[in-house]
C-alpha positions in Angstrom: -63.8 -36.1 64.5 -61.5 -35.1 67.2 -60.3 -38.1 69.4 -60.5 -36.8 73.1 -59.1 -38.3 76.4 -61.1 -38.2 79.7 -58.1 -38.6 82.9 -59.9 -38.2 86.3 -59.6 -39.9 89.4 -63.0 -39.2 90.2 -65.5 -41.6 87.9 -68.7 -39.2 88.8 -66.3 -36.3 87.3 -65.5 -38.6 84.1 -69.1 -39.3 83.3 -70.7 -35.8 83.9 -67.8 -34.4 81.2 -69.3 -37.1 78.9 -72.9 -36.0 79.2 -72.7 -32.4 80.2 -72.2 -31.4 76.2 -72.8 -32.7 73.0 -69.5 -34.0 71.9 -70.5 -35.3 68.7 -72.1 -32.3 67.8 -68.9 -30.0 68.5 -66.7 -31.7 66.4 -65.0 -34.2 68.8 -65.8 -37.9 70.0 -64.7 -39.4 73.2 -61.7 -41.9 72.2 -61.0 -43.5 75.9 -60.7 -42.7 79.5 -58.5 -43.0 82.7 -58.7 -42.7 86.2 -54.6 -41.3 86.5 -51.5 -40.2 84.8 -50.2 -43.6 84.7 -53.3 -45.2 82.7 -53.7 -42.5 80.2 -49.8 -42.6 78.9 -50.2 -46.1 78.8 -53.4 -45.5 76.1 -51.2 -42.9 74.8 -49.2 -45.4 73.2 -52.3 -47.3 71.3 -54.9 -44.7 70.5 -54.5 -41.7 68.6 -55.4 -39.0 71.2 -55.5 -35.4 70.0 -56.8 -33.8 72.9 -56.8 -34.4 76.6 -58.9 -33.6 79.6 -56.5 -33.9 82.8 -57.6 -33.4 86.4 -54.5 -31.3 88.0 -54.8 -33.4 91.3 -54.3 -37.5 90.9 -52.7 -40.5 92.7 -49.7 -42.1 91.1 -48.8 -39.5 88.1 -50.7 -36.2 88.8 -51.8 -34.0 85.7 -48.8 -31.5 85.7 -46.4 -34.6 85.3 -48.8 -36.1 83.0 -48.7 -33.0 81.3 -44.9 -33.2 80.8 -44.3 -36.8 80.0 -47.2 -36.5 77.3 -45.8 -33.8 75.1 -42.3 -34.9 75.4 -43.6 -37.7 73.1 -46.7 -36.3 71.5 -46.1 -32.7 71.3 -49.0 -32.1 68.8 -51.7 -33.4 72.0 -53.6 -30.8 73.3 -54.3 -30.6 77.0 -57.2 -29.3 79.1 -56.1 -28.9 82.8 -59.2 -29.2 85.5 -58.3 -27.2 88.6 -60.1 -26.2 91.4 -60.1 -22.6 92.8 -56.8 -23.8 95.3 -55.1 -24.6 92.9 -55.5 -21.5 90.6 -51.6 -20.3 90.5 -50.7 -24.0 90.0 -52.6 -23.9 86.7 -51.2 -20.8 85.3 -47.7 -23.0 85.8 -48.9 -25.4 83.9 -49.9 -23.1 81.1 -46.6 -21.8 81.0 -45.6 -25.2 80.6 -47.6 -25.8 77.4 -51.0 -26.6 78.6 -53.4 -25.5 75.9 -56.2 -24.5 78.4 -57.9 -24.7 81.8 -61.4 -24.9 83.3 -61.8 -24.6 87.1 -64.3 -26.6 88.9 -67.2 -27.0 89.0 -67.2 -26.7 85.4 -69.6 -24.5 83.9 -70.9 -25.8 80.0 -70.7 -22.6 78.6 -66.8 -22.3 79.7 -66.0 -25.8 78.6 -68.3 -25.2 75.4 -66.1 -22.0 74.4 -63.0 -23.8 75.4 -63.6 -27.0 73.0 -64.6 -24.6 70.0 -61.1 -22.5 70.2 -59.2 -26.0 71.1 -61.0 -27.5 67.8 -60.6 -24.3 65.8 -56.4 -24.4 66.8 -56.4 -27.7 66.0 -57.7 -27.8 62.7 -56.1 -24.9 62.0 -52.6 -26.8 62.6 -53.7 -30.0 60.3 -54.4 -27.6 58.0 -51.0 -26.2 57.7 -49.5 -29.6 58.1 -51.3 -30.3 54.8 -50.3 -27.6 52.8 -46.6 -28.5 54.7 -46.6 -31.8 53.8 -47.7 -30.6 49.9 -44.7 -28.1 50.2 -42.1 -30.9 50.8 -43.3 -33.7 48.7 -43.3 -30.6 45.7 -39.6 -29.7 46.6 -38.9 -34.2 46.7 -40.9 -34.4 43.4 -38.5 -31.5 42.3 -35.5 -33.1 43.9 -36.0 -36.1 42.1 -36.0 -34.7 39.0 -33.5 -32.7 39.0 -31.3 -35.6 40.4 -32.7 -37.6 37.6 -31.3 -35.5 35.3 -28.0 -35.4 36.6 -27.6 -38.7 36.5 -28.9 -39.1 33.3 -26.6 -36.2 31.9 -23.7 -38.6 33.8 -25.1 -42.0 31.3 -25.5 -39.8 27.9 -21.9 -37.7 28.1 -23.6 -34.2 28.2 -22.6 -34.1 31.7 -18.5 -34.7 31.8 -18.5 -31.5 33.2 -21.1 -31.8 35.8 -19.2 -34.9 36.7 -16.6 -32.4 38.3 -18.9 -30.5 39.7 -18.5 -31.3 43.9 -21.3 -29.2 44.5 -23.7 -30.8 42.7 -22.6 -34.5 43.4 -23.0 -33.5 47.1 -26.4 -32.9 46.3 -27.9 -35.3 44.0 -25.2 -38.5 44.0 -23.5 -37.8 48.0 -22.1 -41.4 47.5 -20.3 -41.0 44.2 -16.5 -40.0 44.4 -15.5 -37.9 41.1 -11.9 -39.6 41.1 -12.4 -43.0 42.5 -12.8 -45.9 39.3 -16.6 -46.0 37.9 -18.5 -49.1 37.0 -22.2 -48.8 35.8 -24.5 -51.8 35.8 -28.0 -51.6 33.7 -30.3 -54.3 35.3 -33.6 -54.8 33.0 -37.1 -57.2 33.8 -37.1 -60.2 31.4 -39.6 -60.5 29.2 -41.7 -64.1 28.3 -43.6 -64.4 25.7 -44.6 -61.8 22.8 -44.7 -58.7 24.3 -47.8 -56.8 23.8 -46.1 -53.4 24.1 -47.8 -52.2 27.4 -45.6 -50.6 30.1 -44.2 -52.8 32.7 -46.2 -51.8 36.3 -44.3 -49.8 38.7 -44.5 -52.2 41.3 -42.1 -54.6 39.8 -39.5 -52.0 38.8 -40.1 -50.9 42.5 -39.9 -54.1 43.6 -36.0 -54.9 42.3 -35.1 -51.7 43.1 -35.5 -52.1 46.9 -33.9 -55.8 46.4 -31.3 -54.5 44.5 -30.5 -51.7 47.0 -30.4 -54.7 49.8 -28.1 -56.7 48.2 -25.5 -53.8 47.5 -25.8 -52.5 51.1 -25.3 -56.5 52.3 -22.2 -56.7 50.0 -20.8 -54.0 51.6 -21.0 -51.4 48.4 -21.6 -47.8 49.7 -20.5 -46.0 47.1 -23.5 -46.3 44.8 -26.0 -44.4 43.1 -28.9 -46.3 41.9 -32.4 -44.9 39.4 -33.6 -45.2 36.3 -32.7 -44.5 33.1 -34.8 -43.0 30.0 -35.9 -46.8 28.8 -36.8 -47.6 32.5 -34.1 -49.9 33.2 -32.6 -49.7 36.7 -29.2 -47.9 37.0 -26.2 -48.5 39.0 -23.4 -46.1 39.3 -20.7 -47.9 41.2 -17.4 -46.5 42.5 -14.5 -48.5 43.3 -13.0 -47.6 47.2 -10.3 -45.0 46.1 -7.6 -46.1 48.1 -7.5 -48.7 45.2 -6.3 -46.5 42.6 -2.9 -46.6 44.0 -2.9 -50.3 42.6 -0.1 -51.1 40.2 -1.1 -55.1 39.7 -4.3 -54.1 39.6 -5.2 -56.8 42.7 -7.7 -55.0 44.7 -9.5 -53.8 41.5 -10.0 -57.3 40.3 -11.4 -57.4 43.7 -13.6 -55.0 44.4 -15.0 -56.1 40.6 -15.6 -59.9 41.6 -18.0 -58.3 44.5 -19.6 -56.2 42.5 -20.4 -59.4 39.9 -21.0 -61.5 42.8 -23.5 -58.4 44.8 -25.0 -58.5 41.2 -25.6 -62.5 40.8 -27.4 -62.3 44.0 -29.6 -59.7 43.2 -30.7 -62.1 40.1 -31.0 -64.5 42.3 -33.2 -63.0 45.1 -35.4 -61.4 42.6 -36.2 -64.5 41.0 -36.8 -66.3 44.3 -38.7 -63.4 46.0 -40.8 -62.0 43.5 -41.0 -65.2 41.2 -39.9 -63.6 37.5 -36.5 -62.8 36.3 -34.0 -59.7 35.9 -30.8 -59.7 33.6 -27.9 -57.6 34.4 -25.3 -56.0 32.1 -21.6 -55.4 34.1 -19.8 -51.8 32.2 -16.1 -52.4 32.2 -14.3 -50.4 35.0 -13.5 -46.7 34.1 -11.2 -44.5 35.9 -13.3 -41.0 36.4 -16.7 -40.4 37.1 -16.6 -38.5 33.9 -16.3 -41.5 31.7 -20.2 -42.7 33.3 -20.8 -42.8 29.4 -18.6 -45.7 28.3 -19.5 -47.9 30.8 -23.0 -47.3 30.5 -23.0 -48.3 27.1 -21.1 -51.4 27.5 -23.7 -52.3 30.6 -26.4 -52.1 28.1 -24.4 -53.5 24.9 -23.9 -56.4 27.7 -27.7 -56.7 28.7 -28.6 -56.4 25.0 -27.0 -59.8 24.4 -29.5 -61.8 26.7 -31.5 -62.0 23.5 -28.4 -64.4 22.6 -27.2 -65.5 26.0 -30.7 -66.1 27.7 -31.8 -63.7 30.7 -32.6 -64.2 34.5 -28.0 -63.6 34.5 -25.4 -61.6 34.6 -23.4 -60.6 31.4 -20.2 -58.6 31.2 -18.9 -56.9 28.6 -15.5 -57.8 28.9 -16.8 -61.4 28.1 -18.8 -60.7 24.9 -17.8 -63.0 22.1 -15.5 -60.8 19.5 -17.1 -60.0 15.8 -16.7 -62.6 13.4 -18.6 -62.8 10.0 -20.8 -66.0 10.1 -22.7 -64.8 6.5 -21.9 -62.3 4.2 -24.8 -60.1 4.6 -25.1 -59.2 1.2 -25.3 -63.3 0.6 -28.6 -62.1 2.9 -30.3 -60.2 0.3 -29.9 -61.8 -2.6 -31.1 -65.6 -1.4 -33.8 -64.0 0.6 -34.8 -62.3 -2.6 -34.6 -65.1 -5.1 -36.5 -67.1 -2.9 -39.2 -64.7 -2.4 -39.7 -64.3 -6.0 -39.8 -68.4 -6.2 -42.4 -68.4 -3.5 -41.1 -71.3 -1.4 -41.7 -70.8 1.8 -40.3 -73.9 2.6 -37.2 -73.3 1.2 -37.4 -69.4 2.9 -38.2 -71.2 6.2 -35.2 -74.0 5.9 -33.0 -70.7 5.3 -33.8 -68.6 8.0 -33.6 -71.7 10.5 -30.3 -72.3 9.6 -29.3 -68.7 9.9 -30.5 -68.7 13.4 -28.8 -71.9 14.1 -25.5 -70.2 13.2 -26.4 -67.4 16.1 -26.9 -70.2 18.3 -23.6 -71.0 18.1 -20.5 -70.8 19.9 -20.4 -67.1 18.4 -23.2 -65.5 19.7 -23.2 -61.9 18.7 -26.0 -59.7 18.6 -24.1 -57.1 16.0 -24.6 -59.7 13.6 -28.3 -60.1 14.5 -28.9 -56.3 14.0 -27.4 -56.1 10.6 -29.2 -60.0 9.5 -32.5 -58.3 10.7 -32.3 -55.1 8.7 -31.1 -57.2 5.6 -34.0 -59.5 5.8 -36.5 -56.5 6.3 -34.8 -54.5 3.3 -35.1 -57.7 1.2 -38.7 -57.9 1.9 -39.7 -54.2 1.4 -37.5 -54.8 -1.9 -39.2 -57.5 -2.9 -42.9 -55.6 -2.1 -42.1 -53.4 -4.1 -41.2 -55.1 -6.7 -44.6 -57.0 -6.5 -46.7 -54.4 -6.0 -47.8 -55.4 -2.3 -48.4 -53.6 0.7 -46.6 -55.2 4.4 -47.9 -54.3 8.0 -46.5 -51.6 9.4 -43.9 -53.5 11.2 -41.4 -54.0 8.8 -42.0 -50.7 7.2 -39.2 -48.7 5.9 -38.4 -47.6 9.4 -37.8 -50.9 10.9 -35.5 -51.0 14.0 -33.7 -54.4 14.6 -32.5 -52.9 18.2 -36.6 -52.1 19.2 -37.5 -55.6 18.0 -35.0 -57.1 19.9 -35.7 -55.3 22.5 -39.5 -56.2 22.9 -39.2 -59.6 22.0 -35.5 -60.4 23.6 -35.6 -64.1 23.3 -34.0 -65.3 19.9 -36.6 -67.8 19.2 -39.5 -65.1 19.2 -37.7 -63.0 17.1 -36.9 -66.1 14.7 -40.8 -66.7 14.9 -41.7 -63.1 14.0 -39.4 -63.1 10.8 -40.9 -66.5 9.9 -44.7 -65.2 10.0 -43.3 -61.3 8.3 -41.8 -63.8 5.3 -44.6 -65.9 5.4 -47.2 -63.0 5.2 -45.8 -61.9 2.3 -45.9 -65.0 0.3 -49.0 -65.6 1.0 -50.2 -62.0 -0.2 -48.6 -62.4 -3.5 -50.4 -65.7 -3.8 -53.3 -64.5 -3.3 -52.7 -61.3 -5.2 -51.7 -63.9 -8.3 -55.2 -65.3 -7.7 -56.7 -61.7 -8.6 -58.1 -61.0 -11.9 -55.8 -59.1 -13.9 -52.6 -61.4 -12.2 -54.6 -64.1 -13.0 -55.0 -63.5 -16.9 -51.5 -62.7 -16.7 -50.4 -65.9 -15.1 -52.5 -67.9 -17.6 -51.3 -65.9 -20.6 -47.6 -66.8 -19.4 -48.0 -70.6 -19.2 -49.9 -70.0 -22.5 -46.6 -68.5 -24.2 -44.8 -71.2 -22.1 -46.2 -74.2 -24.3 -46.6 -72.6 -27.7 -43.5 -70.2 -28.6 -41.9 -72.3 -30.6 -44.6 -71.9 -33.1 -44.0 -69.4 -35.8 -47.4 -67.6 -36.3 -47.3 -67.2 -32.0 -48.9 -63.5 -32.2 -50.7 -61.1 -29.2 -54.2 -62.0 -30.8 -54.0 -65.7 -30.3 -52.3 -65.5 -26.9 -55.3 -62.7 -25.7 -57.8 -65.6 -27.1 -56.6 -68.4 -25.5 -57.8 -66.7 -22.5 -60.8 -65.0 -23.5 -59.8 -61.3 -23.4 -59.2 -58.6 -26.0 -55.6 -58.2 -27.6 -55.3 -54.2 -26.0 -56.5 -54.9 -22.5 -54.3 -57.9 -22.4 -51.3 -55.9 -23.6 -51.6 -53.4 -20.8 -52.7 -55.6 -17.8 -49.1 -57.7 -19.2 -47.0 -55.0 -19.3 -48.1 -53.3 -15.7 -47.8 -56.7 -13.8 -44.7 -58.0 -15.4 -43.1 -55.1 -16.7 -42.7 -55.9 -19.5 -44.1 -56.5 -22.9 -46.0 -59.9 -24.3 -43.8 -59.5 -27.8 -40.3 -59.0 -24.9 -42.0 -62.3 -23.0 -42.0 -64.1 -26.3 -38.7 -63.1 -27.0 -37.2 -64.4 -24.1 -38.8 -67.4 -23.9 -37.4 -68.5 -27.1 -33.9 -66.9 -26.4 -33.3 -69.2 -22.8 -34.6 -72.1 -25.1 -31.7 -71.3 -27.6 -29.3 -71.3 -24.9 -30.9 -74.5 -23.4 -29.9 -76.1 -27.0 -26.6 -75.0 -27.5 -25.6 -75.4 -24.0 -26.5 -79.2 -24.8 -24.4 -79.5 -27.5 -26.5 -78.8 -30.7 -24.6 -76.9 -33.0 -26.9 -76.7 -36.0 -28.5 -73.1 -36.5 -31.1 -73.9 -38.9 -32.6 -76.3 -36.2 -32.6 -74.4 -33.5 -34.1 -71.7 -35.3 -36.6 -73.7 -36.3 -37.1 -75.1 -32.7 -37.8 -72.2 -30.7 -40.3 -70.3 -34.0 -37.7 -68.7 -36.4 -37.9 -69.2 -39.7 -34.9 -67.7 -41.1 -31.7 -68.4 -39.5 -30.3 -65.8 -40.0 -33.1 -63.6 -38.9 -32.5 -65.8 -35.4 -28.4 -64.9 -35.3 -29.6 -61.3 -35.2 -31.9 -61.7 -32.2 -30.0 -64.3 -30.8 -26.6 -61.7 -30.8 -28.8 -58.7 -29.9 -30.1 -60.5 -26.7 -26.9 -62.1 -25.2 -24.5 -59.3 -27.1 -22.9 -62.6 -28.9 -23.2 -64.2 -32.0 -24.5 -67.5 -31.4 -21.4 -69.1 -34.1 -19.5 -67.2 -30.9 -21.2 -69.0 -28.6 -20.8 -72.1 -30.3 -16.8 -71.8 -29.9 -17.2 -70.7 -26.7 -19.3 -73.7 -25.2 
């Protein structure tokens, strides 16, 4: 409905308007009324009028003035001057003077009907094309933003050194930045707690320390700044130094204008955290000297803000004060204990290990390089070791693993410790239970069989497949594809590491060792014994 006005000094005039059509039924409903000029700008001010019906002739403000004063603040109202027949060359002024219409008195209804159906038709016809205005410019912001979104983004990856020199286009989408002043870039990112279920953070939040970070800076005194997102969400600062500063030999002011960029970024932390009650961390890019080089220190920012997962979040890190790469473990040390102790099965002992690996990252030398490469060798040891025994691992530590996207969902050290524990852990406990299967099983029983009994001579494939109630062929094959190797290589080996058991202890007689471990002939033994170890065992004997 149309929101309509009623101004006449007369109160006989201002009801027989209200009664003499039916408002509701053109399209319009009587919003207020006033008896002058004075009245109706004062309701002006508190109720969204869209058309008003102004007697010319009124004590205090009369309707011409009214007339004036009204669209020099509302110049979308509509206004309906009542004149009498006097009067009549003193309306067509007021037309002149923007009036929308005029209706002389006594009013005739089918005058003031026609009057109200053009009035309504105009003014629809102007919200109308306010809409589709209002679509036109939020299409060419939408548009804006893009495009200045990827500028700026071209600025963080290096594909956009170029544009970086380009006035034209900084004047467009980054007015603030100076190409030849010194660049800083800070990446500010929400802190996570607890596992992270993978959904998207809401846009409210990001929105939210946008608007606080954009405070802060403008408190601080920082104007030549560029701030919005980048392609992981994170918010973006593009920072340049006041340029009067590069003519700084000692380098004074540039310290600086750095400490109040550090300090404009601690408070930002802060506020966040004591506005909207969770917590931001902020990575500081070293200083650069063009906008051109956006890239490096971008990449330092979020080299910096990577490290919370070390450091803690809800702070401020800088690059420049990033602990320096020292080797805490050989990482191939990594694999091969994680391995062994996967094959023993102890998860206590697999737990003990990985606790004190994280308590070395804990340390004084907190580097998240280190974590990256410890991850991926822990993950390559278990998709080894699955392999290896033949069972299948969620999807998470697939082939494909990422160190950097675990990190970055999880970011606290402590989760990601966890989530390595349970990954081992899971494992385990699948070859366990695969053990416990029915071909493993037999397998497993057939081995502690041929554990107890190969020292005895006439130890053969039949006896072994009896003692657990199976035939000799099935027991061959099932033998062979879980262990991968033969029952006659098992034997074999069995009785060679008790050989070497013997003679590392100091006996020195053949014939009895031979005997020991189910050879008859000595000599038969030497031959398998030198064939196995590439030795002699009389060598091996001098040797020990």
């Amino acid at each position: 409905m149309i929101q309509v006005m009623i101004v006449d000094d007369e109160y006989l005039v201002r009801e027989r308007l209200k009664m003499v059509v039916d408002w509701h039924d053109l399209g319009f409903e009587i919003a207020g009324e006033a008896s002058d000029g004075e009245d109706a700008l004062l309701q002006l001010q508190h109720t969204p009028i869209q058309l008003a019906i102004v007697d010319i002739n009124m004590p205090i403000i009369d309707g011409l003035t009214f007339a004036k004063l009204a669209q020099q603040d509302y110049p979308q109202l509509k206004i309906i001057i009542l004149t009498g027949y006097g009067s009549f060359e003193y309306a067509k002024s007021a037309m002149r003077a923007g009036v929308a219409d005029y209706l002389l008195k006594p009013l005739n209804v089918e005058e003031l009907t026609d009057v109200l159906h053009k009035i309504r038709q105009r003014i629809e016809g102007e919200t109308e094309q306010k809409r589709q205005n209002d679509r036109v410019v939020m299409t060419l912001r939408a548009s804006d933003d893009i495009l200045r979104q990827k500028f700026i983004q071209s600025l963080l990856d290096g594909t956009g050194a170029e544009a970086a020199k380009d006035e034209a286009k900084l004047r467009v989408f980054c007015p603030r930045l100076i190409p030849d002043a010194p660049i800083s870039v800070v990446v500010a990112g929400i802190d996570k707690h607890g596992a992270d279920d993978g959904s998207p953070l809401p846009n409210w939040k990001r929105f939210a320390v946008l608007n606080i970070v954009q405070e802060i800076l403008a408190q601080s005194a920082i104007k030549h700044v560029e701030l919005s997102y980048d392609d992981n969400n994170r918010i973006i600062a593009i920072v340049n130094q006041n340029p009067v500063l590069q003519e700084d030999p000692r380098g004074i002011y540039a310290k600086a204008e750095q400490r109040r960029l550090e300090d404009a970024c601690l408070a930002a932390v802060r506020a966040v955290h004591a506005h909207l009650r969770f917590s931001i961390t902020a990575g500081i890019g070293n200083t650069r000297g063009h906008l051109s080089e956006t890239q490096q220190s971008y990449r330092e920012a979020v080299t910096a803000l990577k490290h919370r997962t070390m450091l803690g979040g809800g702070r401020t890190i800088r690059y420049n004060e990033l602990p320096k790469p020292t080797t805490l473990v050989q990482l191939s040390a990594i694999r091969q204990e994680a391995l062994i102790l996967l094959r023993l099965g102890s998860m206590p002992a697999i737990e003990d290990y990985i606790r004190n690996l994280f308590g070395l990252l804990r340390g004084q030398d907190r580097q998240i390089d280190f974590l990256f490469k410890a991850l991926y060798e822990f993950i390559a040891t278990l998709n080894l070791f699955a392999a290896e025994a033949k069972i299948e691992l969620s999807p998470a530590v697939e082939e494909s693993f990422s160190p950097e996207a675990l990190t970055e969902r999880l970011e606290r050290l402590e989760l990601i410790e966890q989530w390595l524990l349970d990954v081992y852990r899971n494992a385990v406990e699948r070859t366990s239970s695969q053990k416990q299967s029915s071909p493993a099983k037999l397998v497993e029983k057939a081995k502690q069989y041929i554990d107890g009994h190969f020292a005895d001579s006439e130890l053969d494939l039949n006896e072994i497949a009896g003692s657990v109630f199976v035939n000799p062929s099935y027991l061959s094959r099932i033998f062979k594809n879980e262990t991968g190797y033969s029952v006659v290589e098992y034997i074999t080996a069995c009785r060679m590491a008790k050989a070497k058991e013997m003679i590392d202890s100091g006996c020195r007689n053949m014939l009895f060792v031979a005997e020991s471990i189910g050879f008859k002939d000595a000599n038969y033994f030497s031959k398998c014994f030198k064939k196995y170890y590439r030795i002699a065992p009389s060598k091996f004997f001098a040797d020990s």
